[in-house]
C-alpha positions, 0 to 999 in steps of 0.5 A, a space after each residue: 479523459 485524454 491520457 497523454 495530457 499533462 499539466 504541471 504546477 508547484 506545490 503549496 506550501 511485533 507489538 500492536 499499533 496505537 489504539 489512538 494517536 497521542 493528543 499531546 502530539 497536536 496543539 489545542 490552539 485553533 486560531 491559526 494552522 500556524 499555532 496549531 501545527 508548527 514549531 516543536 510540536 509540528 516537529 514532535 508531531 511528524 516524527 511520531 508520524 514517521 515511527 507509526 508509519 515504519 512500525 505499520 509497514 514492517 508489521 503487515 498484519 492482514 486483519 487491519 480494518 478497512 472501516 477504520 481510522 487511527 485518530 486522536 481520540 481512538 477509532 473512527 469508523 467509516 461507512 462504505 457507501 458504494 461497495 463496487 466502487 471501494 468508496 467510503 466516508 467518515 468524519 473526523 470529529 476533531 483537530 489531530 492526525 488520522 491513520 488509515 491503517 489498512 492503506 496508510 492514507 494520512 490526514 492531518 485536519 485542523 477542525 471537523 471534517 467529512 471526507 469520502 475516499 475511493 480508490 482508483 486504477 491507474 491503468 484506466 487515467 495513464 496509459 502504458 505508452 505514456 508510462 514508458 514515453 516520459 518514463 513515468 513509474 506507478 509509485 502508490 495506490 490511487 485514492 478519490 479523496 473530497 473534503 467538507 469543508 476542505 480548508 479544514 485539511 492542513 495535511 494529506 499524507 500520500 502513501 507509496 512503495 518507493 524505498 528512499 536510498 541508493 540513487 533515488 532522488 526525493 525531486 523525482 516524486 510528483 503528485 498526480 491529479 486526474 481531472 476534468 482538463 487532464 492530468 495534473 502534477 504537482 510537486 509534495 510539499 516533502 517526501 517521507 519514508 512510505 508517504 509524501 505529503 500535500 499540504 493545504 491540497 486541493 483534491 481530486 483523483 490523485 496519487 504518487 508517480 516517479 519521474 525519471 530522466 529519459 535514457 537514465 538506466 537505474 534500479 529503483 528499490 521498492 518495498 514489496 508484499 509477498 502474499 502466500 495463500 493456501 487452498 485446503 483440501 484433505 488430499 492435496 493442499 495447494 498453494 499460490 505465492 504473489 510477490 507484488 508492491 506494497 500497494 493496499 488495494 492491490 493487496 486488498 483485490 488479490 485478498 478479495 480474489 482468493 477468498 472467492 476461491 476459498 484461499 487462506 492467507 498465511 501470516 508472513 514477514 516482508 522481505 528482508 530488502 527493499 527489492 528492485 523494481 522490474 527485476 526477476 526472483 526465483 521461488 524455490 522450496 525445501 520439498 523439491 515440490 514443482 513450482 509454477 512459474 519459478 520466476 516472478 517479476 517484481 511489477 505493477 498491474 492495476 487492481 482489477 488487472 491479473 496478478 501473476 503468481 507461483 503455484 505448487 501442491 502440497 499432498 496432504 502437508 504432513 511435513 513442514 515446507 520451507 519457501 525461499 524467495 531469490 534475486 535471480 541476478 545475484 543469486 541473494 536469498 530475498 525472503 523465505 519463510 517456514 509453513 508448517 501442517 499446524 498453519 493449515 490445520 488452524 487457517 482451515 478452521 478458520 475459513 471452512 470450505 466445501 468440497 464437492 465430490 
């Protein structure tokens, strides 16, 4: 596929998650995707969604399951059916919204469906010169999505990182579809916090890009992940700190890639600020530990590509460690969180590893 070939067209029209989503939330008259979605329970309907979505995001667990929906009636598991290609599929069994907890893709179906979802990488369809030639920014992950039979989708909610205040301007979000001709943009039928929506869409190969003005100089804010990871040893712990997008597959891959080398993810908060895109921050820690690279760059790199992280050893970790994270242009504190030797000692139990002499 040619990537610097684009078409455009128009659109068409800390407690626990839910275990299901409420059914009052969705009309049981299924004549028409009007009557069943519309007027004050289409309202009712999307400011649940809107209030599931913030609560997933500044949640963050990390145990949220990959073969697993939110649904109407509770639960939908999915099968992966193609291990290298993250590709999975599962069936709604009725009208309603779905959840994808673990990424936040969203469907809202007015009858049974099938679906398979995997996931892309944008570096493979959109080269970096084109990203910077139209000024394009990666604003999501990329989901392979089909649906069987496809009119049954009224909705899919298209998750991105893209944090809605300041100079953002809700007209610069395009949805980007890969096929056989090229890529495709197509304009959301709306743009939420933490998803944009598609209604009665066509699918393919498709995520959110942004679109900025050539020659316009602005901060985008975005909301971020920062990702702490130690690797147990008895006599020097270490650890290796990622500040990357709000991105499930990048998270996803970077969790795959520190499990192969038995790293343990702690529990932590997210930042206390939507965080700039392209901007530089400063690790730093209470125990005057030394710190490789001391300074990130909040960027995207493709899930598959090296993930730039800070490295530091611990020794044993008999003393508490506190972690800050700072914006190095303003100097603002941006994140910081408290590890203590009890947060090794349980995260060693619980993933056991071998050390070799």
């Amino acid at each position: 596929m040619d990537k610097k070939e684009c078409h455009e067209k128009s659109s068409s029209s800390d407690e626990e998650l839910p275990r299901r989503i409420p059914t009052s939330s969705i009309s049981e008259d299924q004549e028409s995707s009007e009557e069943q979605v519309s007027g004050a329970v289409y309202s009712e309907m999307h400011q649940m969604i809107s209030s599931i979505y913030a609560e997933l995001h500044f949640m963050f667990k990390q145990d949220y399951k990959y073969d697993q929906f939110l649904g109407p009636e509770g639960n939908v598991d999915a099968e992966l059916i193609n291990k290298s290609a993250n590709k999975y599929s599962l069936r709604f069994p009725t009208a309603g919204w779905y959840l994808w907890s673990a990424t936040g893709l969203g469907f809202v179906v007015r009858d049974a469906v099938t679906v398979t979802i995997a996931f892309g990488s944008w570096s493979q369809h959109l080269g970096l010169d084109l990203q910077h030639h139209e000024q394009w920014l990666v604003a999501g992950p990329l989901f392979a999505v089909t649906a069987e039979p496809e009119e049954a989708v009224a909705e899919i909610h298209l998750p991105h990182f893209i944090s809605l205040q300041g100079e953002v301007d809700v007209s610069w979000f395009l949805v980007a579809h890969f096929k056989d001709e090229g890529m495709v943009l197509q304009r959301p039928s709306r743009v939420e916090p933490f998803y944009a929506v598609l209604e009665n869409p066509s699918f393919s190969l498709m995520g959110i890009l942004l679109r900025i003005a050539r020659g316009t100089r602005l901060s985008i804010p975005i909301t971020s992940n920062t990702l702490l990871y130690f690797h147990p040893h008895p006599e020097d712990v270490k650890f290796h700190l990622y500040l990357v997008p709000s991105d499930a597959l990048l998270t996803k891959m970077i969790d795959d890639e520190e499990d192969r080398f038995c790293g343990v993810r702690l529990q932590t908060s997210p930042s206390m600020q939507p965080l700039t895109f392209g901007a530089h921050y400063i690790v730093s820690n209470s125990a005057h530990l030394e710190i490789i690279p001391t300074e990130l760059k909040l960027s995207y790199r493709s899930p598959g590509e090296i993930q730039p992280f800070s490295k530091f050893y611990a020794g044993q970790m008999k003393e508490p460690i506190q972690l800050e994270i700072t914006d190095k242009r303003h100097g603002t504190l941006v994140w910081k969180t408290v590890v203590k030797p009890v947060d090794i000692q349980l995260g060693a139990a619980s993933a056991p590893c071998t050390f070799s002499g």
